[in-house]
C-alpha positions in Angstrom: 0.0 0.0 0.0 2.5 2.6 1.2 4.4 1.6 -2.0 2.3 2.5 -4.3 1.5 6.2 -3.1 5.1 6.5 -2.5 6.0 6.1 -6.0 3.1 8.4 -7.0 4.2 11.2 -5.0 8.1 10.7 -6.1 6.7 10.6 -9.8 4.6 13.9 -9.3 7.7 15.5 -7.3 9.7 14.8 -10.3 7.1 15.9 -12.8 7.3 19.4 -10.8 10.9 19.7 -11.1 11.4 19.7 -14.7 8.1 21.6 -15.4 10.0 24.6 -12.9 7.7 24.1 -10.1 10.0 23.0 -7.2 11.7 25.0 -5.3 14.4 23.8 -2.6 14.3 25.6 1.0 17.6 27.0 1.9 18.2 26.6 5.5 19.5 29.5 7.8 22.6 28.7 9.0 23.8 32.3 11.1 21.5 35.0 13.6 18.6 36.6 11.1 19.8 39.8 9.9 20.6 42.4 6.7 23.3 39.2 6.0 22.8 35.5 6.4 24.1 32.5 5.9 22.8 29.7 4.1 23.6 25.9 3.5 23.5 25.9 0.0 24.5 29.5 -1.4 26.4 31.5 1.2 25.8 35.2 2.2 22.5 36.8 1.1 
């Protein structure tokens, strides 16, 4: 059972990234401020 929805929702998440419509979350790393950190980028 939980196969079968699991591979639905990986084949929809997968139709969202290459139709553009996923976005990933990058994760705050430092204090909030005019400057942060991230995980992925660095300073913003």
């Amino acid at each position: 059972m939980y196969g079968e929805i699991k591979n639905a929702l990986i084949n929809d998440i997968e139709t969202m990234k290459s139709n553009g419509l996923y976005k990933n979350e990058r994760i705050i790393t430092s204090k909030q401020g005019a400057l942060i950190n991230t995980n992925s980028q660095g300073k913003f």
